[in-house]
C-alpha positions as CSV (number, residue, x, y, z in Angstrom):
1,X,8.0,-8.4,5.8
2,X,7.4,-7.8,9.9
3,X,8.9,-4.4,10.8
4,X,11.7,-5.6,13.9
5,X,11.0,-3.6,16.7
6,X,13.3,-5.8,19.5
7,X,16.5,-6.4,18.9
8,X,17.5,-10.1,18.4
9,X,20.5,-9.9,20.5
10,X,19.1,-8.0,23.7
11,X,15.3,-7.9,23.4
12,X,15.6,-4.0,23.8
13,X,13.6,-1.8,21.4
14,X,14.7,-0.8,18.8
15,X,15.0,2.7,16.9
16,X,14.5,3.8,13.2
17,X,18.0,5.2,12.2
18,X,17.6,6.1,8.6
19,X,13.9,6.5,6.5
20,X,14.2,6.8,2.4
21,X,12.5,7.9,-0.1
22,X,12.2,5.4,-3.2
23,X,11.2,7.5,-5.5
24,X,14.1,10.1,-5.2
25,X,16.2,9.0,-3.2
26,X,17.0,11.0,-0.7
27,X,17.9,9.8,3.1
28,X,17.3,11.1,6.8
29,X,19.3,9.7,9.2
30,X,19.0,10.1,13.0
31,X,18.0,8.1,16.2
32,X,14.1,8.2,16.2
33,X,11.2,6.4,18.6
34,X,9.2,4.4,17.4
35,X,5.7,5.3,17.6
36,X,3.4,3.6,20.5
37,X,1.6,1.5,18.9
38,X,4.4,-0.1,16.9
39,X,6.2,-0.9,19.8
40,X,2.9,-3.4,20.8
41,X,2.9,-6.8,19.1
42,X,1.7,-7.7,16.1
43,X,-1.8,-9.3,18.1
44,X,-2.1,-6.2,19.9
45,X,-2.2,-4.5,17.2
46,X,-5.1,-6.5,15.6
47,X,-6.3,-6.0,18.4
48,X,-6.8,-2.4,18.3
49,X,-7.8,-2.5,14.6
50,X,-10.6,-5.0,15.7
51,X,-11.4,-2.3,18.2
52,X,-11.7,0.5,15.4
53,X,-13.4,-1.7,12.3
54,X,-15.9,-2.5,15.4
55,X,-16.6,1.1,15.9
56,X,-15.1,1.2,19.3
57,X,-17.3,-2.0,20.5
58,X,-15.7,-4.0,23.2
59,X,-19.1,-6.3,23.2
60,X,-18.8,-6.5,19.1
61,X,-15.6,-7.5,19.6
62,X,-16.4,-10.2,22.6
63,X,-19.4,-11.3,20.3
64,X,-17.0,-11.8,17.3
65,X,-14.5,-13.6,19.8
66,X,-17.3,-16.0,21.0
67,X,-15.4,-15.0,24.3
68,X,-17.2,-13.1,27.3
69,X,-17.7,-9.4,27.5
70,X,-15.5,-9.1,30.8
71,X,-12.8,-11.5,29.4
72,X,-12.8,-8.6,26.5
73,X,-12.4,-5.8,29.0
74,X,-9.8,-7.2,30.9
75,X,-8.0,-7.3,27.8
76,X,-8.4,-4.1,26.5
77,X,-8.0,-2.9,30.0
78,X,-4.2,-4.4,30.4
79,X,-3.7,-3.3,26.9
80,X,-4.8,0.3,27.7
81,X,-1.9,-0.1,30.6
82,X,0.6,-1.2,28.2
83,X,0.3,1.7,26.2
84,X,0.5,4.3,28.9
85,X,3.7,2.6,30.3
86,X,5.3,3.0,26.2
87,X,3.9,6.3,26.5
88,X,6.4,7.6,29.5
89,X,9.4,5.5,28.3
């Protein structure tokens, strides 16, 4: 199952309120962020795995697209933006 992270009724993120533990069950409970990169989509995230398991290779990853390498940096390039406006909310 998809962790949520928008709620369905507002489309505002949404925060962890309670982790626990399945082996003994004990339970924290508070209002915590998410981290950055769970707050992207799910192909964003690929995305950035695709960017690691290619060792950091935006032409691999262009190659491996059959797309071209610019089309590949403008998307790593908006993505990179994304991630720095997460990063100040």
């Amino acid at each position: 199952m998809k962790l949520p992270i928008v709620c369905p009724s507002c489309e505002n993120i949404l925060k962890v309120s309670q982790m626990k533990c399945s082996y003994c069950d004990t339970s924290i409970s508070g209002s915590f962020d998410l981290p950055v990169l769970l707050r992207l989509t799910q192909e964003e995230q690929e995305f950035i795995l695709n960017f690691f398991l290619s060792s950091g290779s935006i032409k691999e990853m262009a190659r491996q697209a059959d797309i071209s390498y610019p089309t590949m940096r403008n998307k790593m390039d908006d993505l990179i933006e994304k991630v720095k406006t997460l990063q100040t909310v």
